[in-house]
PANULO-391640 format. One record per residue (C-alpha): residue in one letter; residue number from 0; x, y, z. Coordinates in pm, 1 decimal. Layout:
REM PANULO-391640
A  NUM  X  Y  Z;
...
This chain:
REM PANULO-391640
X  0  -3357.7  583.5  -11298.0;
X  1  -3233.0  230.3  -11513.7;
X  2  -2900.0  401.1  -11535.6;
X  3  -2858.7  467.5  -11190.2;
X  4  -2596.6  195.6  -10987.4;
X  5  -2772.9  -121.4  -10828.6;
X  6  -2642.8  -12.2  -10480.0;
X  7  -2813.5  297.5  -10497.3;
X  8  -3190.1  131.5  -10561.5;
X  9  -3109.4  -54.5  -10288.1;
X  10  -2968.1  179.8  -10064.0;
X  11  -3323.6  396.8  -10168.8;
X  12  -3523.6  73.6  -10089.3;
X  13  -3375.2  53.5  -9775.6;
X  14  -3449.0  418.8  -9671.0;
X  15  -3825.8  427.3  -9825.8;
X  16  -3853.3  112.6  -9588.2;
X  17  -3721.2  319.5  -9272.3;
X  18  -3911.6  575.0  -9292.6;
X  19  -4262.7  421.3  -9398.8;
X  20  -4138.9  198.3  -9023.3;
X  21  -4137.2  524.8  -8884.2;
X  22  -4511.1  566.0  -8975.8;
X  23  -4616.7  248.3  -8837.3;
X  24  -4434.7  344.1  -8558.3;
X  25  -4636.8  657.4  -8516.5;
X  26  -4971.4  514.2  -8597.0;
X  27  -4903.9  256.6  -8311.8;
X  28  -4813.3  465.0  -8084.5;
X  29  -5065.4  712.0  -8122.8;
X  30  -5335.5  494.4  -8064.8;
X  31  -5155.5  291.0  -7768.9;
X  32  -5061.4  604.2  -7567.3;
X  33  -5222.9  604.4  -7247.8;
X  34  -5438.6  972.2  -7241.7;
X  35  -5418.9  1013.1  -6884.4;
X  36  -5104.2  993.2  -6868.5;
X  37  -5093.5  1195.7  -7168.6;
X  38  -5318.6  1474.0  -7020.8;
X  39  -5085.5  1456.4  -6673.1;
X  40  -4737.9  1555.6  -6895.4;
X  41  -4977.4  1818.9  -7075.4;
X  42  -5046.7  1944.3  -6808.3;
X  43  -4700.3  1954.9  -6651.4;
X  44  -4617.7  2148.4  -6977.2;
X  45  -4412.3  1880.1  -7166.5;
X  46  -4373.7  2046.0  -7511.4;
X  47  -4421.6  1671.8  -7663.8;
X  48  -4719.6  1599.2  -7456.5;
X  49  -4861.7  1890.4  -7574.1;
X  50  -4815.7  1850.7  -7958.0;
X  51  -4943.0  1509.6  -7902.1;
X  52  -5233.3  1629.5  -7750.4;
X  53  -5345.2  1840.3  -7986.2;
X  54  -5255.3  1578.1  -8283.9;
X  55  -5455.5  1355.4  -8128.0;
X  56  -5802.4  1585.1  -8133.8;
X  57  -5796.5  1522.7  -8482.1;
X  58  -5765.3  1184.8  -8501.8;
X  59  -5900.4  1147.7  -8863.8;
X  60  -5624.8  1406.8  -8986.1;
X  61  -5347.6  1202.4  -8756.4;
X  62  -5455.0  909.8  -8961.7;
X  63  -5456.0  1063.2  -9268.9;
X  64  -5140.5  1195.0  -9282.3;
X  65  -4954.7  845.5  -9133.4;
X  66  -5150.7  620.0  -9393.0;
X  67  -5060.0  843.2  -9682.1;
X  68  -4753.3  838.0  -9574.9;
X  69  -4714.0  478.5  -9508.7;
X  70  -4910.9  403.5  -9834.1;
X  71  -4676.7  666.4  -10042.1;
X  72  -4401.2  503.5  -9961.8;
X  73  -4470.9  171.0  -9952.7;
X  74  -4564.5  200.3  -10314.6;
X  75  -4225.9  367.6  -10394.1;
X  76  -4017.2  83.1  -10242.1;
X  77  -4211.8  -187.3  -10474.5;
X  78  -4179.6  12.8  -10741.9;
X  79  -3828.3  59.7  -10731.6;
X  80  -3782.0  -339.6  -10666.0;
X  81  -3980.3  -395.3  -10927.7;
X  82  -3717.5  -164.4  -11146.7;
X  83  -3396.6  -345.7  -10992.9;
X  84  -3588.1  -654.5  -11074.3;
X  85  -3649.4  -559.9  -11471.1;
X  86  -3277.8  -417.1  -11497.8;
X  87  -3089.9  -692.1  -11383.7;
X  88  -3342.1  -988.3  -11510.1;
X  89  -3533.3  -863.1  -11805.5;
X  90  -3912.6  -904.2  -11781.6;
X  91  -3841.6  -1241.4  -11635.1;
X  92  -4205.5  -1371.2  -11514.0;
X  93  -3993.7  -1568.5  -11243.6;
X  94  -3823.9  -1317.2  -11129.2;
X  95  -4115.1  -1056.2  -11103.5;
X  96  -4296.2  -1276.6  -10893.1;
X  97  -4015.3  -1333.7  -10627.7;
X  98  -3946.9  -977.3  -10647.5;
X  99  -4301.9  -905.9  -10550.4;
X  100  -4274.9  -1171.9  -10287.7;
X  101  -3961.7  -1009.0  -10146.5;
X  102  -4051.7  -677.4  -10099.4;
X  103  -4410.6  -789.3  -9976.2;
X  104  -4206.4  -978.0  -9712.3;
X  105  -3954.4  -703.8  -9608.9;
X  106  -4229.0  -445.3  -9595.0;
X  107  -4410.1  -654.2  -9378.3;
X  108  -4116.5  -753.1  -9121.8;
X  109  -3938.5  -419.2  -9109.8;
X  110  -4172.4  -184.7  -9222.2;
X  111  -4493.6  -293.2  -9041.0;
X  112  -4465.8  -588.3  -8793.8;
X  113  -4155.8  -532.3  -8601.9;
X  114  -4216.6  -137.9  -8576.1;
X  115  -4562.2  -171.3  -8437.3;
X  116  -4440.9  -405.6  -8211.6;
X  117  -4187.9  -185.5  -8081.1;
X  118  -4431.9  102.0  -8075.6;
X  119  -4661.6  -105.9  -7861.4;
X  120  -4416.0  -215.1  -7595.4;
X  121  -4272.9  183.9  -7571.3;
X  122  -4553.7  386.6  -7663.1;
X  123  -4548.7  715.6  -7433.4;
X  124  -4147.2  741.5  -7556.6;
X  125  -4242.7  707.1  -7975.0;
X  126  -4525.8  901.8  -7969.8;
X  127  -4420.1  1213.1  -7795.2;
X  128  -4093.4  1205.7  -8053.6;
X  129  -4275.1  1161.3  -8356.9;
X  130  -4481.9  1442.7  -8238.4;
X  131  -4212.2  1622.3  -8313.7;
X  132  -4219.8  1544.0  -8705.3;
X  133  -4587.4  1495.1  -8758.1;
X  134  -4689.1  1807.6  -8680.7;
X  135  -4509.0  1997.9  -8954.2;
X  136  -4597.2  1737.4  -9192.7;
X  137  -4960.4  1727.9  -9107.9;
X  138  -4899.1  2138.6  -9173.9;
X  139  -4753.5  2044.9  -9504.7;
X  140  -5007.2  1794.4  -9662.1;
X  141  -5290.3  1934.3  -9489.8;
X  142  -5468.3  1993.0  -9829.9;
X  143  -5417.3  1624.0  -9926.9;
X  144  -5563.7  1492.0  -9649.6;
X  145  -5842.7  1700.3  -9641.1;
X  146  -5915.8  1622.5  -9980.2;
X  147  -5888.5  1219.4  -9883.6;
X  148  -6080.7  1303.0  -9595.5;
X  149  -6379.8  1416.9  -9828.2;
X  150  -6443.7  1068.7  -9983.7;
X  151  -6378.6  906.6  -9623.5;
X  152  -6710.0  1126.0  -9455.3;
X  153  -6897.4  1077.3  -9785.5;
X  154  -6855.5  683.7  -9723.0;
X  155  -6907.9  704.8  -9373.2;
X  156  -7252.1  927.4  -9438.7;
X  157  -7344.1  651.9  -9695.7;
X  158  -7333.5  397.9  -9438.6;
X  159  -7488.5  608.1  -9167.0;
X  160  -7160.2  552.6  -8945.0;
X  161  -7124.6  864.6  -8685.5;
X  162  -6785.4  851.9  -8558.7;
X  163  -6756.1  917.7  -8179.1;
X  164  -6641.4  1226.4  -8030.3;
X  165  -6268.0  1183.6  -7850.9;
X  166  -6339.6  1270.4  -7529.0;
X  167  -6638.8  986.4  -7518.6;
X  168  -6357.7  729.3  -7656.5;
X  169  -6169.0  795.4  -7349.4;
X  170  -6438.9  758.2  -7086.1;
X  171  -6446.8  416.4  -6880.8;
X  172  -6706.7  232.4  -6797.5;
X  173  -6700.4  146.6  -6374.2;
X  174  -6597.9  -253.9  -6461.6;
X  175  -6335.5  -105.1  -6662.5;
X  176  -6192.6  107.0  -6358.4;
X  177  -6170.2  -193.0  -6166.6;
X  178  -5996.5  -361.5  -6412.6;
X  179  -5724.4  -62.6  -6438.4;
X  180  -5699.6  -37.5  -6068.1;
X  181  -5644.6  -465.9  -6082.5;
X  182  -5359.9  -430.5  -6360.4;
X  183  -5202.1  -140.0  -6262.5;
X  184  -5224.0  -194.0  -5897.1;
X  185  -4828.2  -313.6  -5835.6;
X  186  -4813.8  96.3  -5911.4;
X  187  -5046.3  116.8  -5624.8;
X  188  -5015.1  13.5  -5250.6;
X  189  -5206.5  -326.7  -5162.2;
X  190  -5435.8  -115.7  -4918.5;
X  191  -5472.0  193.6  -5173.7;
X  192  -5625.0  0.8  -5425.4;
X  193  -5840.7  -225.3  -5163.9;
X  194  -5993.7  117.1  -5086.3;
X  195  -6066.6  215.6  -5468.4;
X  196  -6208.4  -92.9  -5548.8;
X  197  -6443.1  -105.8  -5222.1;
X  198  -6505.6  256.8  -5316.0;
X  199  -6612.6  156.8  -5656.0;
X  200  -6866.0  -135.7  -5479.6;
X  201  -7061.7  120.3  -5281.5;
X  202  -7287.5  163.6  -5579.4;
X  203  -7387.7  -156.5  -5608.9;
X  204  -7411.2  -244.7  -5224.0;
X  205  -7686.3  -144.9  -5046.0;
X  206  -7775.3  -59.9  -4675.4;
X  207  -7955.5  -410.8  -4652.8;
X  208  -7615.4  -597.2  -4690.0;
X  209  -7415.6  -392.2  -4413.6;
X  210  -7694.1  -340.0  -4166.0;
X  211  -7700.2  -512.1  -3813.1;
X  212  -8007.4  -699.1  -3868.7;
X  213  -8250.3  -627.8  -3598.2;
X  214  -8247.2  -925.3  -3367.0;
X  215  -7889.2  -849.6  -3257.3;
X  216  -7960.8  -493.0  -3183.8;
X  217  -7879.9  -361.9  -2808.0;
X  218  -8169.1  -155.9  -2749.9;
X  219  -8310.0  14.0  -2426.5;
X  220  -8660.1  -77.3  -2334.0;
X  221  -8800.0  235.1  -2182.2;
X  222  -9096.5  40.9  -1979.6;
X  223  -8875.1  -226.5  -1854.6;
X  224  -8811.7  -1.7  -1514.8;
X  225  -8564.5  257.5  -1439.6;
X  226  -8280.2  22.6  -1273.6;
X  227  -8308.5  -244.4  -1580.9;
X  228  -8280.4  70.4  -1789.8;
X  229  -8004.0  227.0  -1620.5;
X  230  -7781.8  -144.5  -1607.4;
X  231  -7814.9  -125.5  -1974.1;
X  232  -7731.0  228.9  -2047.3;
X  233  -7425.1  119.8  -1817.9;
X  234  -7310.1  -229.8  -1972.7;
X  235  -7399.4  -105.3  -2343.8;
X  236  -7121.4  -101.5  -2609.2;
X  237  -7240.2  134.3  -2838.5;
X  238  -7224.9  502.7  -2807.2;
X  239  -7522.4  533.7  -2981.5;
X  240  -7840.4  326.3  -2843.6;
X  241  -8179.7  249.4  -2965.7;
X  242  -8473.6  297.8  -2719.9;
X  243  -8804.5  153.6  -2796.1;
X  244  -9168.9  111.3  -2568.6;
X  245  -9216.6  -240.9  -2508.0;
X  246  -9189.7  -423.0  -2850.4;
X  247  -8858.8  -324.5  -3091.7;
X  248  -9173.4  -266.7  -3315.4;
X  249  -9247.7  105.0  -3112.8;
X  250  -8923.5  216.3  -3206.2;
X  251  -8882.5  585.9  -3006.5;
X  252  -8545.9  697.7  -3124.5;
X  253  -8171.5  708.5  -3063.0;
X  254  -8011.2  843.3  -2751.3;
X  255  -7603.3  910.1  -2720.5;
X  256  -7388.9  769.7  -2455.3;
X  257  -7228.3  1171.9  -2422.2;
X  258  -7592.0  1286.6  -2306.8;
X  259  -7673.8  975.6  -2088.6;
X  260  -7352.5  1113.0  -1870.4;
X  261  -7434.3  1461.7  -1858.8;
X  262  -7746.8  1295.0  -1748.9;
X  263  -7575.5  1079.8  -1491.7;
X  264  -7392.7  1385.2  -1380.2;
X  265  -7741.3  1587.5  -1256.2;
X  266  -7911.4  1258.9  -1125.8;
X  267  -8027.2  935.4  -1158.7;
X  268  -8093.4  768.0  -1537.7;
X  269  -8484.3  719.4  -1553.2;
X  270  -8727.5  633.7  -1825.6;
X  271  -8823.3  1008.0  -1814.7;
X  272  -8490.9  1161.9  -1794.6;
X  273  -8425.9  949.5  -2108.0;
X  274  -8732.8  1079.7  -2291.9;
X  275  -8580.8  1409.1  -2278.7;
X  276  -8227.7  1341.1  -2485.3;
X  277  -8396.4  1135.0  -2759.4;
X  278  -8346.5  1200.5  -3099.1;
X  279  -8569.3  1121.9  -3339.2;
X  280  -8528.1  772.0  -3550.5;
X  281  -8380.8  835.7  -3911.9;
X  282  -8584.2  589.1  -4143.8;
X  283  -8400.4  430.8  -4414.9;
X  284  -8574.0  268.2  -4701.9;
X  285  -8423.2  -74.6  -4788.5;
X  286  -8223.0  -126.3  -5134.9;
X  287  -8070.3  239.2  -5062.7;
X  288  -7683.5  227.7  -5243.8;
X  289  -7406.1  290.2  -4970.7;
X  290  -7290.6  607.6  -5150.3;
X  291  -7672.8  753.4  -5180.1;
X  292  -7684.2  697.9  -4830.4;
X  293  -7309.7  798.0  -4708.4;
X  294  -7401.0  1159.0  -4914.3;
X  295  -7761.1  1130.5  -4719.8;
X  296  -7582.8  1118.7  -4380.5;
X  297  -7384.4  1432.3  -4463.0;
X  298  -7658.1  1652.5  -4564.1;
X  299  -7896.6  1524.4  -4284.7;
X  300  -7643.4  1566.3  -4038.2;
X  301  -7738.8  1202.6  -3895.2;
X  302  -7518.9  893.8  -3784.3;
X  303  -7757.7  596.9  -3736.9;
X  304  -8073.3  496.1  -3927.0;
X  305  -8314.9  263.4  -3889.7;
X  306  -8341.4  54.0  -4246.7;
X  307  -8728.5  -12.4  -4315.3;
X  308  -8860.9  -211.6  -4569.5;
X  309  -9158.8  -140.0  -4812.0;
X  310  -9450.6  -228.2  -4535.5;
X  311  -9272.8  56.3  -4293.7;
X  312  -9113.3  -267.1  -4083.8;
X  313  -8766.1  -207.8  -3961.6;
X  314  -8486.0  -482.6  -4044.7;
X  315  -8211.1  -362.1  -3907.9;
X  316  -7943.7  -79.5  -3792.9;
X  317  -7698.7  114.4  -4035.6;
X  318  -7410.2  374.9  -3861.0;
X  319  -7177.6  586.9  -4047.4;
X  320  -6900.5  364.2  -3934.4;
X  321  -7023.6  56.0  -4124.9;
X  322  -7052.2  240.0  -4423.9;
X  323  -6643.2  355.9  -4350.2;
X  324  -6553.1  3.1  -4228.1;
X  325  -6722.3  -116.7  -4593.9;
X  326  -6438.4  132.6  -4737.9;
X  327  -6154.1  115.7  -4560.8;
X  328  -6183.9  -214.8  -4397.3;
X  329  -6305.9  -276.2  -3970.3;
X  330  -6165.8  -28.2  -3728.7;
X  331  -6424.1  -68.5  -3484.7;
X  332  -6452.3  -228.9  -3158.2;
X  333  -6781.0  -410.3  -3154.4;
X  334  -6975.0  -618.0  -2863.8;
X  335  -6905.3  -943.7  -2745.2;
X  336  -7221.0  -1046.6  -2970.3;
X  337  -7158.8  -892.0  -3268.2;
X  338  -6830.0  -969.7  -3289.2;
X  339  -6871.3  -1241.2  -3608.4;
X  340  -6573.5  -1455.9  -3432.7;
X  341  -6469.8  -1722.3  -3630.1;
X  342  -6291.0  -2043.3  -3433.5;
X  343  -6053.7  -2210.4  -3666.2;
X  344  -6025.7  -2607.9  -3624.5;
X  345  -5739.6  -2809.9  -3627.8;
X  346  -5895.2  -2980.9  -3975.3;
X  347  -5892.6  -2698.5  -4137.9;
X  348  -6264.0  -2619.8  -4082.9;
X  349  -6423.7  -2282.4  -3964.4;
X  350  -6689.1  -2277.2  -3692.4;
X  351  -6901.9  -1946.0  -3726.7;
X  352  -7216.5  -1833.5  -3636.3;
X  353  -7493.6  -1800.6  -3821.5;
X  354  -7617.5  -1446.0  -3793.3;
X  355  -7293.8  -1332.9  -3933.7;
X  356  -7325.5  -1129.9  -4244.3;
X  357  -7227.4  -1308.5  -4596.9;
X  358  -6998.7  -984.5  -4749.4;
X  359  -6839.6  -1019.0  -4408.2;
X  360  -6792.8  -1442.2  -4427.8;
X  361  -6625.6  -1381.6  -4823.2;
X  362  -6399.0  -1085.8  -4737.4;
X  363  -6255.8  -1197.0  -4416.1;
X  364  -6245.3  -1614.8  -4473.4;
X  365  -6159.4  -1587.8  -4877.6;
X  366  -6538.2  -1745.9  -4943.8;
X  367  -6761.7  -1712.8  -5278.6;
X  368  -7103.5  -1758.7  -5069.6;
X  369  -7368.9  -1613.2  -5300.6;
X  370  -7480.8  -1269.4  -5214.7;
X  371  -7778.4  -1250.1  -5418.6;
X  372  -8087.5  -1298.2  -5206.6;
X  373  -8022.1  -1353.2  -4802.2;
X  374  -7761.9  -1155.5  -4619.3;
X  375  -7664.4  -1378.4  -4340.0;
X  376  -7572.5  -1714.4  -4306.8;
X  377  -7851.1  -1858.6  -4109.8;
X  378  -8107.7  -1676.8  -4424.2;
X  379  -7875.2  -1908.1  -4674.8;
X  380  -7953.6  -2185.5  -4486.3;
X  381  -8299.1  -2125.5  -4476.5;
X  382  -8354.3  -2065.7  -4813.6;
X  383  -8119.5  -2333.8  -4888.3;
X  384  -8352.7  -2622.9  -4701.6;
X  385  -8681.8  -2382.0  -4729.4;
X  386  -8711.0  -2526.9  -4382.1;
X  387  -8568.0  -2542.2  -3993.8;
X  388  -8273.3  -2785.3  -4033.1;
X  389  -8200.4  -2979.0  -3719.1;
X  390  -7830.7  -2990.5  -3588.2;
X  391  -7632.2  -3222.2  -3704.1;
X  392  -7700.4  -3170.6  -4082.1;
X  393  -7464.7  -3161.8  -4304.6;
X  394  -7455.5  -2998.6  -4695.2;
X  395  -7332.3  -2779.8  -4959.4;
X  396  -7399.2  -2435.5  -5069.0;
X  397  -7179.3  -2294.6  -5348.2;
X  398  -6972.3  -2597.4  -5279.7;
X  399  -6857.4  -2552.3  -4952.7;
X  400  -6957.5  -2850.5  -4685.9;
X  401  -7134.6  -2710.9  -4381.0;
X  402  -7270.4  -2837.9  -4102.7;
X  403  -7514.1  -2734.0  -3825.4;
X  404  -7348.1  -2742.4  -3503.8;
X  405  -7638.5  -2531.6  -3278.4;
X  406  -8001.7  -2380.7  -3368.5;
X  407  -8226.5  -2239.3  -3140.5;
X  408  -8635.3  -2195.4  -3240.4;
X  409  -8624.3  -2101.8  -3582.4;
X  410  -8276.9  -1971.8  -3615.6;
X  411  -7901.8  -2140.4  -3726.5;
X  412  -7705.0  -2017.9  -3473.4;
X  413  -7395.0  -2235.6  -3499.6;
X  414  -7250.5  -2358.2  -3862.0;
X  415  -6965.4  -2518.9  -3907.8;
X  416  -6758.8  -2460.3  -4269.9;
X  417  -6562.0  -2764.7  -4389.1;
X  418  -6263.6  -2691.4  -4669.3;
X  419  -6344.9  -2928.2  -5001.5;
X  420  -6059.1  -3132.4  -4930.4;
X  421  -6161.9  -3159.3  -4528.8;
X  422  -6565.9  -3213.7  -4555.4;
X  423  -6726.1  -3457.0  -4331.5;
X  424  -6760.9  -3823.9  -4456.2;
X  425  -7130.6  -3837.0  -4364.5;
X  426  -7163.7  -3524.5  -4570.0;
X  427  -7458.9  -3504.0  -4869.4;
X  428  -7481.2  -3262.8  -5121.3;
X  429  -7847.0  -3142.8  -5086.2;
């Protein structure tokens, strides 16, 4: 090989460099590809897809045959320098040691670096062509790399390291759905991926922090005489209506607005025309997850519940619809007060009321009120002070300045919600 022209060893350095690239291209690559998009072109019957996808089941093989590659001829490039190097300079120790340098730096710029770079930033379009050329050669050195593959399990036994099984490498944990949905979401429209991400949140919501808390409940009191009765069953909001004997404690049941007109339609609306469309109450148990209870409603063929808590106390009202609103966003019409209206001020500040619901205050105003504990604003308060605050106090929670404009017995009912830059001057963080 001595007698062989310098520009030839070059030339042959040049190509063992190339094509060892072309294995750090398709070890990149490989591993970069994204699998469900991968799976998707399988599936649509792309012949490289395909030959991919089955390369990739056998990942320790894949590796195998791109690392002895890589390492074969890597070796044969700084052996042949090193042959250049003794033919034109002797065994001159200066010149073996820049030699070494040189080939250790061009292996790792064109053969290594720059290729995995590029495989990185295209990896679907590499992959899928050096499918193309792996396959036969993973054919072709198959009993190499099994043989290789032999001492790799023996250490890995030795060590008592299992390797995982691909289809669990390729599972995603819910956080890590979120964060694809974030990244990839100028691939998705804006309201799309609000939906899948609220979607993902039912889980971890419960019925307690979408419920109308009890308090602000219309219901119908069935012993508070037939003409009170019938002005509410007339002025009510709600299609569907709570009726209860005289404390919201003696819950009865739900009646609908449809039946209350066939009722109207026969004769008057009494207590004990009433009695006769009620459906039972639907009980459910606080801390319930939004999708539990969305796939509850289905199979029980129900619409409202009442949401109890572990003493068999009700707290509050959840519908169907505020389980969709949590999804999709509000599409509801609701009453004058449960509207959660929010009066902006000319300093910037927010005047709200207290009973509205936290989730609602963060999605709607752009807030990061804690949600851990209380649901509603007046029960952050509360806890806040661990007392009745009178109006006219002023604070922080989460570090936003508030102050109470309105209470009434032992409830906030007014707060108003100062920006940081426009918070009151007499304001102290408590």
């Amino acid at each position: 090989m001595e007698d062989l022209p310098l520009y030839v060893l070059l030339i042959a350095v040049a190509i063992l460099l190339i094509l060892s690239a072309f294995f750090s291209l398709s070890e990149t690559s490989m591993m970069a590809i994204n699998r469900y998009r991968l799976k998707f072109l399988a599936k649509q019957g792309h012949r490289g897809a395909n030959l991919t996808t089955k390369l990739l089941a056998n990942t320790d093989r894949l590796l195998g045959v791109i690392l002895l590659g890589n390492n074969l001829l890597n070796a044969a490039a700084a052996t042949l320098v090193a042959i250049i190097i003794s033919t034109a300079f002797g065994h001159n120790d200066l010149a073996i040691f820049i030699g070494t340098i040189s080939v250790t730096f061009a292996i790792l710029v064109f053969s290594e670096i720059t290729p995995k770079v590029i495989a990185a930033t295209y990896p679907e379009r590499i992959a899928l062509i050096s499918s193309y050329i792996l396959t036969p050669l993973l054919k072709i050195f198959s009993p190499v790399v099994w043989f290789v593959n032999l001492f790799v399990q023996a250490i890995l036994f030795i060590l008592r390291i299992q390797p995982k099984e691909n289809n669990a490498i390729n599972k995603l944990e819910l956080e890590e759905l979120k964060i694809l949905v974030l990244e990839e979401g100028h691939f998705i429209r804006k309201k799309h991926q609000t939906v899948l991400l609220n979607l993902f949140d039912l889980e971890s919501t419960t019925v307690d922090d979408v419920m109308i808390p009890r308090g602000q409940i219309e219901a119908i009191d069935l012993e508070s005489g037939d003409k009170t009765i019938k002005n509410q069953v007339l002025t009510c909001h709600h299609t569907r209506i709570p009726v209860y004997r005289g404390t919201l404690d003696d819950v009865t049941g739900i009646i609908s607005a449809r039946k209350v007109l066939n009722q109207m339609s026969s004769g008057e609306i009494t207590a004990l025309s009433l009695g006769k469309i009620i459906r039972e109450p639907y009980f459910i148990p606080s801390g319930t997850p939004l999708f539990s209870q969305l796939q509850l409603f289905q199979e029980n063929h129900e619409r409202v519940g009442f949401v109890v808590d572990e003493y068999g106390e009700w707290m509050g009202l959840v519908t169907l619809e505020d389980i969709i609103e949590e999804i999709i966003g509000d599409f509801t019409t609701n009453s004058p007060v449960q509207s959660g209206s929010y009066i902006k001020q000319k300093d910037g500040s927010i005047i709200v009321e207290g009973s509205s619901l936290l989730r609602d205050l963060n999605r709607k105003l752009k807030l990061n009120l804690p949600l851990q504990g209380p649901k509603t604003l007046n029960g952050l308060i509360l806890e806040h002070f661990q007392d009745i605050p009178e109006a006219g106090t002023s604070f922080k929670i989460a570090g936003y300045p508030m102050e109470i404009i309105q209470t009434h017995h032992r409830v906030v009912k007014v707060v108003q919600i100062y920006s940081i830059q426009a918070s009151p001057e007499n304001n102290k963080d408590i």
